[in-house]
Structures are given as C-alpha cells and as structure tokens.
N, C-alpha and C positions, 0 to 999 in steps of 0.2 A: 504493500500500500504506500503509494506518494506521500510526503509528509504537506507539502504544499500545495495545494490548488493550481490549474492553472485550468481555463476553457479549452474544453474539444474544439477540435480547429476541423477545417474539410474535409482532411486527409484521416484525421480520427474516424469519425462518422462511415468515410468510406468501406475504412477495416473493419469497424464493426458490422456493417451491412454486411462484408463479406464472410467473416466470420459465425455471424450470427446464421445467416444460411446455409453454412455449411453445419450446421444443429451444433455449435460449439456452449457451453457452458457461459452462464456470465460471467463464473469465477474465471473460467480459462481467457476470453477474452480480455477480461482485466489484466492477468498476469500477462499475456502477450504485450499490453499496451503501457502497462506498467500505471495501471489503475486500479482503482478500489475497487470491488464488484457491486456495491450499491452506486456509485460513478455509472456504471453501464447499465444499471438497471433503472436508474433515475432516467439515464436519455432514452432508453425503450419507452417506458412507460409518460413522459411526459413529449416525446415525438414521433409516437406511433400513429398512423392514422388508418383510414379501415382496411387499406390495399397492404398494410403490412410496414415497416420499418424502409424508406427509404430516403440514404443518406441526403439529396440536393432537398428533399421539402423539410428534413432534419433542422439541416442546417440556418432555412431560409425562414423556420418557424423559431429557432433560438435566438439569432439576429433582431427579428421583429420584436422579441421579449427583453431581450436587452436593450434596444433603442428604446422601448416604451419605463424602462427600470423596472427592479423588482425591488421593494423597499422590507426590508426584515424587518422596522419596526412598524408597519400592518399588521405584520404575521403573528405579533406579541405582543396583546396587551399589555405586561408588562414593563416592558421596554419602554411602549409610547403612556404610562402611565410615567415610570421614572423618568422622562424627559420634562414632559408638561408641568410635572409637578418643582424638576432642576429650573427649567423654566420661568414659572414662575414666582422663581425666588432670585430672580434675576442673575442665575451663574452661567457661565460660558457652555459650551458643548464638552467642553474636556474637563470642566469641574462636575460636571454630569456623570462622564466617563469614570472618572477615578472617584466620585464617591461612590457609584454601583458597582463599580469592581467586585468580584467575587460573588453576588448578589446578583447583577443581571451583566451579560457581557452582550458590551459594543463598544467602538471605538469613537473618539470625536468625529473623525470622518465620517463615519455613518451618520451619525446627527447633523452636520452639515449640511451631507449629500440628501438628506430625508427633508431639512429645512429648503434648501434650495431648489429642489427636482421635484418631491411628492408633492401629486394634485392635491389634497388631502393639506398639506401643509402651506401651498401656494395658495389655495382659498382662504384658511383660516389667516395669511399672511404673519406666519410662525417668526419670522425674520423680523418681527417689532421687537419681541420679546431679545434679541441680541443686543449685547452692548452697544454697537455699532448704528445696527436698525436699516444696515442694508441690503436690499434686497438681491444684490449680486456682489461679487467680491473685484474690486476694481482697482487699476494699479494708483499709485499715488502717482499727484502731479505737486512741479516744485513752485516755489512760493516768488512774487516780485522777487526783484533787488533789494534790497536796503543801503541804505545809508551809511558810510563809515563812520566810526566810532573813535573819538581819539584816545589813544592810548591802550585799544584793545590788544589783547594778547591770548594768539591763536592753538585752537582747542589742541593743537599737535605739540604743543609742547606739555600738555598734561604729564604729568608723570606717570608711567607704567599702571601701580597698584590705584591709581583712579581710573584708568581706562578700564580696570580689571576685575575693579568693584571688590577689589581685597579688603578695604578698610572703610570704615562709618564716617562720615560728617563732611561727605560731598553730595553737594545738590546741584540741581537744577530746574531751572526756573523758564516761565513764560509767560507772557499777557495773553488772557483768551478774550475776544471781542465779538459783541454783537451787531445784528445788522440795523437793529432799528432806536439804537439806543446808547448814547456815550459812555455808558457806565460797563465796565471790564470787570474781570478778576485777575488776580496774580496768584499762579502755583505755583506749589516747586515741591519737589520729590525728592527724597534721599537716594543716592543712586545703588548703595548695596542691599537695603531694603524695602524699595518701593513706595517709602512713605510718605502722603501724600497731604499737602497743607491747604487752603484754598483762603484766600483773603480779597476782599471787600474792596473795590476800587474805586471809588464813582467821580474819579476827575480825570477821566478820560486815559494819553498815554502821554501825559507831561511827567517829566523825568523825575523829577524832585519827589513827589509823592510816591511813585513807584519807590525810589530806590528807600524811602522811609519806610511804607507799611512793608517791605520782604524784608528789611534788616530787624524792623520788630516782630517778623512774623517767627524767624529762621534765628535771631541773634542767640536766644534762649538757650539754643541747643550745636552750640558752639562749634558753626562752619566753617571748614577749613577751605572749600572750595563751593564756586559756584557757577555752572557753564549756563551761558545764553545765547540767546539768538542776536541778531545783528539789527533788529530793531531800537530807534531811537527813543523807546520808553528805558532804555538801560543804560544813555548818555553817560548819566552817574552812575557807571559801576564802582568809581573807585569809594565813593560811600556806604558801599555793602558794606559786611563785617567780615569777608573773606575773598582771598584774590580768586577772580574772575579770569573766566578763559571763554571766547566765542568760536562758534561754529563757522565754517564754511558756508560761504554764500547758497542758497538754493540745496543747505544739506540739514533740513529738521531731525532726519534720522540719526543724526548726532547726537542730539540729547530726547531719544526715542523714550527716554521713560517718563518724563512730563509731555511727551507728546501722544504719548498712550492712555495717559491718568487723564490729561483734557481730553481725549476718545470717551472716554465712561462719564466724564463729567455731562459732557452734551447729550447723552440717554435722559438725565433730569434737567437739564437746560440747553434747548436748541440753539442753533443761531441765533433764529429768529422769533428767539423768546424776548418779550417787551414787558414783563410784568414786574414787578416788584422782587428785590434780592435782598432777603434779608441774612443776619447773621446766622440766626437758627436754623433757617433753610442749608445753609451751606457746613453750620456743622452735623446737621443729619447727613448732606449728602457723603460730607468728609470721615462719615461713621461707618457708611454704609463699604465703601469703597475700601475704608482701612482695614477695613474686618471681614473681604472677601478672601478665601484660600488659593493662593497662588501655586501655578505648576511653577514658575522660574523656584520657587522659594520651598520648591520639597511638598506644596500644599500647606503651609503654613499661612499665614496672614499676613500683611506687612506690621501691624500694629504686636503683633509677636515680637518680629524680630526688631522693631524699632524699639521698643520697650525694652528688651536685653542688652540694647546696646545704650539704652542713655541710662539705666541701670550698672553699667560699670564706671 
C-alpha cells in the first residue's frame, strides 16, 4: 500500500480496465499498480457505468468531479460544526486547525479551500468571518513615495538579533488612517512577541503629537528600538525614547508585524469607518487581538509572552 496519495492519471485507468477484464482480483490489480485495493475499488464503484468499467468515461467523469470540488467538510458534520463555531470566535483557519487537532482532522488549507470554493460557503459569504474579510486572496500592491526624513537611518543597518527577533524591547510602529475622517491611530508591536499597542490620535499626521503619544505609549516598557515607515508623521523620530531605523521605500513588509496587527485591526474598524473612537473601544479591540493564540509563537498569545518578558 502507497503511503501517499497521489490521483489515477489515464494510463492508471487504462490498466485497470485491462486488468480488470482479464477477471484479475482488486487486491492483485492494486499490487500491480502499487495501490491500495480499496484505491481500485473506490474507482470501480464510483466510475462504473451500466456498459461496465471503461477507462476514457472513467476518466472524463473524475475530471468533471474534480473541477466541480469535492469539499470533506460536507461530508462531516463535525468538521463544519468545529469550523463555524472557530469561526465565530473570530480565529484564523489554522487556529481552527490546531485546536481540533486530535479531535477532528483537517488542515488550514482545507478550510480555506472550503471558504473560498464551496457553494455552501460562497453563499453564506464564510470569508467575512476572516481577519482579513477577503473574498479572494490577492497579491499586495506597494504604497506612494514618501518623503525623506532627515537624519533617518536605514532598517539595514539593524543589528542581527533585531532582524532575528532574539531579544524583547524592539518595536514597531505605524499610523493607520481613515478615508473619511482626520482622526488616525498609532501602533506599534513588539517584534519578538507580537505585542500589540493601539493609541488614540485625533490630530491628524502632524509630527509632534505623533512622536509624543508613541513615546508615552511605548516609553513605559523601555524601547531599545523602533523601525518605521518613511512617512512624515515620524519627522521627529529622534524624540522617540529609542533609536529609530526606517524601511525601504515601497517595502511595508519590512516591518510586516505592525502591518499585520493593523490587518486584524480593520476587521473592527474599516477604512471607511466614520464613527466615533473611543478609548474603551480600542482597549477591547487591543484585548481581543493580545489574547489571540499564535502559530508564529508555539500557539501561545502575544500577551503570554509579553508579560514574561516585562516580568524579568
């Protein structure tokens, strides 16, 4: 018996037809093909049709089942119970995954592929319920220009054990902005655990207030580094409370972990959210997101591992 899977191809089908006519056993035809004999009995009986087993309508009726999908979590309740329920508790497909582990098996990919392909799933529009809330997965595109910065000093000269996320009390920081409204927020994320701060902005991205509310946000917990983007709300970096290193023009995925904590931020506040931001709002949201279990982090929390580290 195969240990891996792989789909009968033409030439399989062929053999079997021939095989099979010749009155061979399923077992025997498996071991010829170096197949499991419920593998051969699976394709008789799900592409037999009344004139008997032949391999080209085989083939042309498994194609057809394949291009339409075959979603295994239909097939188990189960499955689509522990989803709906991961769901809506607003965790990812792969926090899904690993907390059924052992209990019910499937992979994140299966959940995706079930999110994004099944009718079933494409009606119900399963894809709100994602961090993200998109309905297709699409590549990123790069941001304007910006502005130079005087006196910036570039993310390549970080040191090693901060690209590498060896040591605590490097961040990074961003302004996230709305479309119908002056009023921003400022994040910033500890980069070896994830952890995520959100502060209150409402005067737009004049420099001076930026660089005050993130040195009060962040100073507490005694930053040694802070990488940002090349926007002129960080004019004054050098009044942060830790040296500062920017990104490459047109490269956000440089400081990818405040640009993934604002991803989950905009699930509870869109662009083109115009309503009222209050504090409380923002430390629910900042509750909620600390205290999600991470794969980068073993499935721990960020609010775990930050707390062990301002604990020493």
């Amino acid at each position: 018996m195969e240990r891996y899977y792989r789909q009968l191809s033409k030439a399989d089908r062929d053999s079997i037809y021939c095989f099979f006519s010749e009155g061979l056993s399923r077992q025997e035809i498996g071991r010829r093909l170096g197949r499991s004999a419920s593998t051969i009995s699976r394709e008789l009986r799900r592409n037999s049709q009344p004139l008997g087993y032949l391999p080209d309508t085989a083939h042309m009726l498994a194609n057809e089942r394949r291009k339409c999908g075959y979603f295994k979590i239909d097939h188990y309740p189960v499955l689509k119970s522990a989803l709906l329920d991961g769901l809506s508790k607003r965790w990812s497909p792969e926090q899904i995954a690993a907390f059924c582990y052992g209990k019910t098996t499937f992979c994140h990919e299966t959940i995706y592929r079930y999110i994004y392909r099944s009718p079933w799933a494409i009606k119900f529009s399963l894809y709100q319920f994602l961090w993200r809330e998109k309905p297709r997965r699409r590549k990123r595109a790069g941001r304007k220009s910006r502005s130079r910065i005087k006196d910036r000093v570039s993310i390549h000269t970080r040191s090693k054990h901060i690209d590498n996320r060896t040591h605590y009390h490097h961040w990074e920081a961003d302004l996230m902005l709305f479309k119908h409204q002056k009023h921003n927020l400022i994040t910033a994320v500890e980069r070896k655990s994830r952890y995520l701060l959100i502060v209150n902005n409402p005067d737009g991205k004049k420099a001076t207030p930026v660089a005050q509310r993130l040195t009060e946000a962040i100073a507490p917990f005694k930053p040694k580094s802070i990488t940002l983007d090349n926007g002129i709300e960080f004019a004054h970096h050098k009044d942060l409370p830790a040296k500062t290193y920017f990104c490459d023009p047109y490269s956000s995925w440089q400081k990818g972990s405040v640009e993934n904590a604002n991803g989950m931020i905009r699930k509870f506040l869109p662009k083109n959210y115009d309503g009222e931001i209050t504090h409380n709002m923002l430390e629910h949201i900042q509750h909620i997101i600390n205290n999600r279990p991470r794969k980068i982090l073993g499935w721990k929390t960020p609010a775990e591992i930050f707390n062990r580290c301002t604990s020493n």
